[in-house]
PyMOL Python script that loads the backbone (N, CA, C, O; Angstrom):
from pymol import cmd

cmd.read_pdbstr("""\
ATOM      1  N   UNK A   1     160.971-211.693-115.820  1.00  0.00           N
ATOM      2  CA  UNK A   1     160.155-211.148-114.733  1.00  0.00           C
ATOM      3  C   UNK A   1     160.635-211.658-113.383  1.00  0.00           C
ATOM      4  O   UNK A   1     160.739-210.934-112.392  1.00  0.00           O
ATOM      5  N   UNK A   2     160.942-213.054-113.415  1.00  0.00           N
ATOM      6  CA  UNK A   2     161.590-213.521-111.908  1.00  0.00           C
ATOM      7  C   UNK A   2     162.770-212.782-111.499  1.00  0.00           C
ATOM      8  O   UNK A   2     162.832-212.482-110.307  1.00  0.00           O
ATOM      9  N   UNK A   3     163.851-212.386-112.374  1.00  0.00           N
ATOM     10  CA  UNK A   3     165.122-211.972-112.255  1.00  0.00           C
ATOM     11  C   UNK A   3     164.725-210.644-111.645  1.00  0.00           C
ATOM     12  O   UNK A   3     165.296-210.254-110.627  1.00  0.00           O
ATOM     13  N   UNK A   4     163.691-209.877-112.270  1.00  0.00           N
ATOM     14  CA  UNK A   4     163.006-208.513-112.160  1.00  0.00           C
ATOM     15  C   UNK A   4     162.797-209.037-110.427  1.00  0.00           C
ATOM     16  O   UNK A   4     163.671-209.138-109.566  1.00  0.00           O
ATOM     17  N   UNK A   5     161.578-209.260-110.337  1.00  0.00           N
ATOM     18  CA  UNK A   5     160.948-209.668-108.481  1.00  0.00           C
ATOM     19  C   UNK A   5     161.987-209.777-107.964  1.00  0.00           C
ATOM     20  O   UNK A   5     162.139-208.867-107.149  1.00  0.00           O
ATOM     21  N   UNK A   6     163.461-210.957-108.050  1.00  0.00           N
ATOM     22  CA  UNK A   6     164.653-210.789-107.444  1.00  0.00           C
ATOM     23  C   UNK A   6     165.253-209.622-106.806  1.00  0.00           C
ATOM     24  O   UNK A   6     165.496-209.289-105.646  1.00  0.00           O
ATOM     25  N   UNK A   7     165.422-209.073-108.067  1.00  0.00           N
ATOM     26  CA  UNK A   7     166.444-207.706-107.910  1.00  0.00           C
ATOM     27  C   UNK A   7     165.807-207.200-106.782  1.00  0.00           C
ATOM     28  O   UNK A   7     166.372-206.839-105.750  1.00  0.00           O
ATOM     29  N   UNK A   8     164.199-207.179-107.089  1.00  0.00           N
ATOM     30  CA  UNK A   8     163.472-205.732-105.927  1.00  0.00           C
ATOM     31  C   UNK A   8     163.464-206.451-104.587  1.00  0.00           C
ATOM     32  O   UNK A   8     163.849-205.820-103.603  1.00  0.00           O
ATOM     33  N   UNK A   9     163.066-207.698-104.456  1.00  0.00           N
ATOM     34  CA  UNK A   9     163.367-207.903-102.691  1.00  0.00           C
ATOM     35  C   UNK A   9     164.701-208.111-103.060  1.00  0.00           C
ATOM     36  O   UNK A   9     164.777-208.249-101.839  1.00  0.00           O
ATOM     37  N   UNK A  10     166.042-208.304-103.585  1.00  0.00           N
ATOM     38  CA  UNK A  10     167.462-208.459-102.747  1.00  0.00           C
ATOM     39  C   UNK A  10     167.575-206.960-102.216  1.00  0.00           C
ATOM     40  O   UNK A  10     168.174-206.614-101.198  1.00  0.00           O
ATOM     41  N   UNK A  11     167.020-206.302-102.927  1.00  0.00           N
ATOM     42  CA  UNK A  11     167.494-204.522-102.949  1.00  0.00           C
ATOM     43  C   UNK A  11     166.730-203.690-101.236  1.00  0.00           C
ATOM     44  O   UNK A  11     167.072-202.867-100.387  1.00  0.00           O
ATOM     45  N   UNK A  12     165.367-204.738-101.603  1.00  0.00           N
ATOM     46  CA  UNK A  12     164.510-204.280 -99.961  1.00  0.00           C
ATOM     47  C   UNK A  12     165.394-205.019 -98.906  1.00  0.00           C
ATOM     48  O   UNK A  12     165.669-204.587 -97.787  1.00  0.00           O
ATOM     49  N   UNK A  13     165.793-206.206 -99.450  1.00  0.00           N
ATOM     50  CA  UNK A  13     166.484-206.842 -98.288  1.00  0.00           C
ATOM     51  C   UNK A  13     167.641-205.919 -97.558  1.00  0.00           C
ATOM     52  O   UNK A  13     167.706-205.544 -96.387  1.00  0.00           O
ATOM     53  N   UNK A  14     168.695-205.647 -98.875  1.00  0.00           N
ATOM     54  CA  UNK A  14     169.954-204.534 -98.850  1.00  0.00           C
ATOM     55  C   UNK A  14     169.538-203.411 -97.708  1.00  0.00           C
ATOM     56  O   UNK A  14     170.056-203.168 -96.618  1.00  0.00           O
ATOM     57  N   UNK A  15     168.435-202.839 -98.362  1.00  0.00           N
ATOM     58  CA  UNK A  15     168.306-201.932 -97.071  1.00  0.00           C
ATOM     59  C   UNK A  15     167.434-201.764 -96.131  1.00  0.00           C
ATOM     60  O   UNK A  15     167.392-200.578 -95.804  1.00  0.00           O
ATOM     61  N   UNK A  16     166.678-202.457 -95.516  1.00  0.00           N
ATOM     62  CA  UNK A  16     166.413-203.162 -94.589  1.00  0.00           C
ATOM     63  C   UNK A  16     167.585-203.205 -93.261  1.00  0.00           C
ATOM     64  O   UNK A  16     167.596-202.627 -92.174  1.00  0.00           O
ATOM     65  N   UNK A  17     168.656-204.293 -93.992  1.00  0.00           N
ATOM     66  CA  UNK A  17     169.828-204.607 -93.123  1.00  0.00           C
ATOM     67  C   UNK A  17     170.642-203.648 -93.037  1.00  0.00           C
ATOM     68  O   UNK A  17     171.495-203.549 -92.155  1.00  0.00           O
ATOM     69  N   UNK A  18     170.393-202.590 -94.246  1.00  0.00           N
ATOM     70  CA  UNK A  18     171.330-201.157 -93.983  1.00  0.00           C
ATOM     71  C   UNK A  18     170.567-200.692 -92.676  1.00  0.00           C
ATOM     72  O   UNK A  18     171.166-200.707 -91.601  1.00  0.00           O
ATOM     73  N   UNK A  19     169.057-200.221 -92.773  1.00  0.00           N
ATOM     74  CA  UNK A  19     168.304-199.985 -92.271  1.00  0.00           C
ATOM     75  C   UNK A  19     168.598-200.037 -90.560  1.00  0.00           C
ATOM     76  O   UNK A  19     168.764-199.084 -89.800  1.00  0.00           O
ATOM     77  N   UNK A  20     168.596-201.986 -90.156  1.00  0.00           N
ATOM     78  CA  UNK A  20     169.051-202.391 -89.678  1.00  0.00           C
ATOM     79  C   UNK A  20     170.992-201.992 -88.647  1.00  0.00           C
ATOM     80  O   UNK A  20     171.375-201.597 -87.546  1.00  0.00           O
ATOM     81  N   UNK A  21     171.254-202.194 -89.234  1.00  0.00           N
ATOM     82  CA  UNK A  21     172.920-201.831 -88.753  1.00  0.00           C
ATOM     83  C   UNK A  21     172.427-200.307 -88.345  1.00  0.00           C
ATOM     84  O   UNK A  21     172.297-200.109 -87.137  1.00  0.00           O
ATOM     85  N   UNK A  22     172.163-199.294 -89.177  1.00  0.00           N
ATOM     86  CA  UNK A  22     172.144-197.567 -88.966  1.00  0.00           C
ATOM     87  C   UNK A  22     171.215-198.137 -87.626  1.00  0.00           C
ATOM     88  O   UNK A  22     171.893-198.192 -86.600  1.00  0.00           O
ATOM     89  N   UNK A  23     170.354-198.398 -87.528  1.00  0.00           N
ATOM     90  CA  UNK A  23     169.544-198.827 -86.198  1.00  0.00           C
ATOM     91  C   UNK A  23     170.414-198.348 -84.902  1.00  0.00           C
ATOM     92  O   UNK A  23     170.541-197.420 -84.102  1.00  0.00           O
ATOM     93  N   UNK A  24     170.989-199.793 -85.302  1.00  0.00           N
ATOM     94  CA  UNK A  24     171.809-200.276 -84.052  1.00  0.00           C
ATOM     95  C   UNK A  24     172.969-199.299 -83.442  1.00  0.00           C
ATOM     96  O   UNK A  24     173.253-198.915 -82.307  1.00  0.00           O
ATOM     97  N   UNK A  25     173.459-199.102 -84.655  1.00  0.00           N
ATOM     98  CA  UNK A  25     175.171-198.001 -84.309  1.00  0.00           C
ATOM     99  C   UNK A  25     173.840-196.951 -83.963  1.00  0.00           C
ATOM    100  O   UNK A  25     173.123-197.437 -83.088  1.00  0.00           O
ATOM    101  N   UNK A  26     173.451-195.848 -84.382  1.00  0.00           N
ATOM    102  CA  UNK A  26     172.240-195.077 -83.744  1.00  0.00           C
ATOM    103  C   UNK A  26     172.160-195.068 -82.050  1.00  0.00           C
ATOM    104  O   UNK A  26     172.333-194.092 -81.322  1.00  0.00           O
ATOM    105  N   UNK A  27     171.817-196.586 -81.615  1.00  0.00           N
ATOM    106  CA  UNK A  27     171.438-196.693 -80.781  1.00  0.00           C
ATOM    107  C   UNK A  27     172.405-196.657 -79.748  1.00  0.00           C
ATOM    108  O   UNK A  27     171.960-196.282 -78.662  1.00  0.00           O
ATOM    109  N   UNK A  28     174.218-197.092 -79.813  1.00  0.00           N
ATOM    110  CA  UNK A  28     174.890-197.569 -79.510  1.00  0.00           C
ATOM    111  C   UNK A  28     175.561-196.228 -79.308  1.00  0.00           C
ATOM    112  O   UNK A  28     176.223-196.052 -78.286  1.00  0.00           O
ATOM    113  N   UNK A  29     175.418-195.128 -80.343  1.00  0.00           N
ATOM    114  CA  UNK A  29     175.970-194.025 -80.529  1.00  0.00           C
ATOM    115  C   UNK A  29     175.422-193.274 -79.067  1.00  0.00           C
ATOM    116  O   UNK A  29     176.010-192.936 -78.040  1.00  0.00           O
ATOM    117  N   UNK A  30     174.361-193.215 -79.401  1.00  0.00           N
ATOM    118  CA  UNK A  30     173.662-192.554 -78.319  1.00  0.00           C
ATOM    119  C   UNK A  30     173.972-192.901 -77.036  1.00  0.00           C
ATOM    120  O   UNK A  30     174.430-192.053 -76.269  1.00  0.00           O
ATOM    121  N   UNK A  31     173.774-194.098 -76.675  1.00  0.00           N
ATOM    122  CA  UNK A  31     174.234-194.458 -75.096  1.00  0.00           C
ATOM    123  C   UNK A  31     175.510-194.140 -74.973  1.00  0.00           C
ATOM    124  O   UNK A  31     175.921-193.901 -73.837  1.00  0.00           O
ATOM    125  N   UNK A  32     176.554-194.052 -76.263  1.00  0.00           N
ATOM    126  CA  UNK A  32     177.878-193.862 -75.583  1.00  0.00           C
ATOM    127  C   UNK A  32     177.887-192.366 -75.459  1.00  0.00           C
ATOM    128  O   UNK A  32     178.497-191.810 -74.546  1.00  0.00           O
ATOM    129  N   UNK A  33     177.250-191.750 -76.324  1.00  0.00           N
ATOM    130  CA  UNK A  33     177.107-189.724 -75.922  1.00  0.00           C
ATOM    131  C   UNK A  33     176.413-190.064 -74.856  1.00  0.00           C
ATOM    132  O   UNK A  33     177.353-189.858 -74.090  1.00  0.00           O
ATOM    133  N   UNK A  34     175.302-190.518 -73.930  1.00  0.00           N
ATOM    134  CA  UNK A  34     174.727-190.102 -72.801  1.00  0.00           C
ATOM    135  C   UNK A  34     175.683-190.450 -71.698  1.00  0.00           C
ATOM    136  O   UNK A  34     175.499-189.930 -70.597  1.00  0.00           O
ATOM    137  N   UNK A  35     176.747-191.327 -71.887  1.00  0.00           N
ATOM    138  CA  UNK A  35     177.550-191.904 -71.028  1.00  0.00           C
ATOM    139  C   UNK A  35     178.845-190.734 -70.888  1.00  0.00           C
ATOM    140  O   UNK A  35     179.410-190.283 -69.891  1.00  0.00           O
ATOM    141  N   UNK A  36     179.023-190.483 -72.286  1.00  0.00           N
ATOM    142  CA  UNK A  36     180.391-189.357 -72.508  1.00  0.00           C
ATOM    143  C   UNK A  36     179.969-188.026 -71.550  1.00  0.00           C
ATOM    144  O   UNK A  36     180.743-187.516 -70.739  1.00  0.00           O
ATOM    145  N   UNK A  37     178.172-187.430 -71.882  1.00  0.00           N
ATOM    146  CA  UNK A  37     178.151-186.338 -71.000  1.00  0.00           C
ATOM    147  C   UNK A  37     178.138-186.896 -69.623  1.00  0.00           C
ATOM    148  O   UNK A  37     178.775-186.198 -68.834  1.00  0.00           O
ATOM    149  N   UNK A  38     177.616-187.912 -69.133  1.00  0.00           N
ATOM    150  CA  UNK A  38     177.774-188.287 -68.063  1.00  0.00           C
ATOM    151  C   UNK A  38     178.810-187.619 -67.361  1.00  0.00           C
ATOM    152  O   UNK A  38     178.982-186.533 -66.806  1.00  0.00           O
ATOM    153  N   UNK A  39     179.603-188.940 -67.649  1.00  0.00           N
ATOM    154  CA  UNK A  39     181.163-188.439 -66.919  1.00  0.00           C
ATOM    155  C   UNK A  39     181.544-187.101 -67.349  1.00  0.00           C
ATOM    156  O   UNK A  39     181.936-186.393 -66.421  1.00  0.00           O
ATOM    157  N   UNK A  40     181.535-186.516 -68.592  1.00  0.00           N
ATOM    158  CA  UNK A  40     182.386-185.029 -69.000  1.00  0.00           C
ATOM    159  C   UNK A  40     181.367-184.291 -67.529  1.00  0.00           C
ATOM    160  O   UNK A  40     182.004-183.616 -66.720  1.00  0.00           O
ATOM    161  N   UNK A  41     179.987-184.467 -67.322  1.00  0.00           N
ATOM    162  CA  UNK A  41     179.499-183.353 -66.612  1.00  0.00           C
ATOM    163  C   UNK A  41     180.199-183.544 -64.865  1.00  0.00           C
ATOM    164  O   UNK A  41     180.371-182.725 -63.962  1.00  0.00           O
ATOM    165  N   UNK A  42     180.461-185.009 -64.974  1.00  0.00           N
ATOM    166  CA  UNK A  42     181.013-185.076 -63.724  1.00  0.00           C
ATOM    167  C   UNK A  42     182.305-184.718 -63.365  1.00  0.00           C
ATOM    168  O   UNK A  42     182.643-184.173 -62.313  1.00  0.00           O
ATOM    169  N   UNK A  43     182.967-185.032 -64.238  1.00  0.00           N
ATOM    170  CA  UNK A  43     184.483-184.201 -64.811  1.00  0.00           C
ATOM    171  C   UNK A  43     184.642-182.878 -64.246  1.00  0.00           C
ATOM    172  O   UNK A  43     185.530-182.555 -63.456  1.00  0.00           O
ATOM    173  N   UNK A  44     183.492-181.943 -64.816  1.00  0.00           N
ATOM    174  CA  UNK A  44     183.043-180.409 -65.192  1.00  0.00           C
ATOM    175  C   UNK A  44     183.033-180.211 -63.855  1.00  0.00           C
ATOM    176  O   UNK A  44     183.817-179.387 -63.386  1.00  0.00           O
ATOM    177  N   UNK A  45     182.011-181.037 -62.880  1.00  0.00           N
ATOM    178  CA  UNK A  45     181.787-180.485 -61.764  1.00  0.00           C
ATOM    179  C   UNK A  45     182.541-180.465 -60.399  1.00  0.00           C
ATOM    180  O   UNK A  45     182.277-179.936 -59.319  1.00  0.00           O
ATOM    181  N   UNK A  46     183.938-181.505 -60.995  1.00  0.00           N
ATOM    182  CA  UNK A  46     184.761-181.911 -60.199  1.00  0.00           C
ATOM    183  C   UNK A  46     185.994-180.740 -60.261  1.00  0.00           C
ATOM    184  O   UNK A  46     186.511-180.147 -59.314  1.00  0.00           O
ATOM    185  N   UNK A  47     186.287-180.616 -61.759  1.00  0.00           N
ATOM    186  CA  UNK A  47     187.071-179.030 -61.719  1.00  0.00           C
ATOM    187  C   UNK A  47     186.583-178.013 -61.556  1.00  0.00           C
ATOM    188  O   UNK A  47     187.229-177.011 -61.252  1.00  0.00           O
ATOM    189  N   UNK A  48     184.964-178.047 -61.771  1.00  0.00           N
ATOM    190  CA  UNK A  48     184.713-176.436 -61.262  1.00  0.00           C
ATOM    191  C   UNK A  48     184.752-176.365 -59.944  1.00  0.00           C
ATOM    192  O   UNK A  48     184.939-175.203 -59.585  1.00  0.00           O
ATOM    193  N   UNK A  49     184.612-177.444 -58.684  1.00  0.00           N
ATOM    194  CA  UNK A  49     184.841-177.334 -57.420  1.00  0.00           C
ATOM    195  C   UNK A  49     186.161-176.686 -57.519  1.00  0.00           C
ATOM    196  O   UNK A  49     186.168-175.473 -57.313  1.00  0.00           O
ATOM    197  N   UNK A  50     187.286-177.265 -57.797  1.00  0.00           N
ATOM    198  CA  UNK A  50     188.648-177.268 -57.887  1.00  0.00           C
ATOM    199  C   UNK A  50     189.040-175.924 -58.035  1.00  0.00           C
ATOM    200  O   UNK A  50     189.813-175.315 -57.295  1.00  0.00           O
ATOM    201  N   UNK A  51     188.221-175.321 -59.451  1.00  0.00           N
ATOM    202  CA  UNK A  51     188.703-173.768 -59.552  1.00  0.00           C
ATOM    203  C   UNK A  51     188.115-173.249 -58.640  1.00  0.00           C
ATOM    204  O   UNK A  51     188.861-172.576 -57.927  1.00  0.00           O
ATOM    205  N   UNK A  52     186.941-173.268 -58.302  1.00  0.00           N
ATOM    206  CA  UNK A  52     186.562-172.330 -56.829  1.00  0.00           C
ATOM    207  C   UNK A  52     187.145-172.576 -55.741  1.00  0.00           C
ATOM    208  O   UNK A  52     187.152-171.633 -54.950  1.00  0.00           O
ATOM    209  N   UNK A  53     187.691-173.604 -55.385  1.00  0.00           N
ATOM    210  CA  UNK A  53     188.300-173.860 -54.367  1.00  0.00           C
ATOM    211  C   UNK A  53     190.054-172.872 -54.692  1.00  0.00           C
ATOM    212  O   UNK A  53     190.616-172.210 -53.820  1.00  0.00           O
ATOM    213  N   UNK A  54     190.553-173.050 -56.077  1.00  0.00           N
ATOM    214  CA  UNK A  54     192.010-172.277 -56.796  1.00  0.00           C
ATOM    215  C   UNK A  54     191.387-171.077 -56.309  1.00  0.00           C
ATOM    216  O   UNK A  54     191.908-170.610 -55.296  1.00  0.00           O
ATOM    217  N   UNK A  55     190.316-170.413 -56.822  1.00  0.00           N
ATOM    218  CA  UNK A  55     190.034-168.908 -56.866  1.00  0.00           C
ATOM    219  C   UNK A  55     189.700-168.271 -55.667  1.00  0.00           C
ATOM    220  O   UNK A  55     190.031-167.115 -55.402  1.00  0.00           O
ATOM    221  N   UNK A  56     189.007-169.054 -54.888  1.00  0.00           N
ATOM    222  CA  UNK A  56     188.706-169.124 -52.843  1.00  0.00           C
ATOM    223  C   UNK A  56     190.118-169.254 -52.195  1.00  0.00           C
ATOM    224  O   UNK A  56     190.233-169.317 -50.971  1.00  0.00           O
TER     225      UNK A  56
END
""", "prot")
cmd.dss("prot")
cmd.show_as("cartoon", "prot")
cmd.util.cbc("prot")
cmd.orient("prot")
């Protein structure tokens, strides 16, 4: 029965800290996409001047 109780919290523990990590990258993911459109939109708005200015 102890070996039994073991298994089930190492296993809650396991994912928990899976739990944990997916958290974090999640979180990490995200700020770097809000950062990527950032700049891509500033990018965007810097060549679309550019082509209107090509096409003007």
């Amino acid at each position: 029965m102890k070996i039994f109780d073991f298994q089930i919290s190492t296993e809650i523990s396991v994912f928990s800290f899976l739990e944990l990590i997916l958290t974090i990258f999640g979180m990490t993911s995200v700020c770097v996409c809000v950062c990527a459109d950032v700049r891509i939109l500033h990018n965007s708005k810097m060549v679309g001047r550019r082509i209107l200015k090509f096409w003007i």
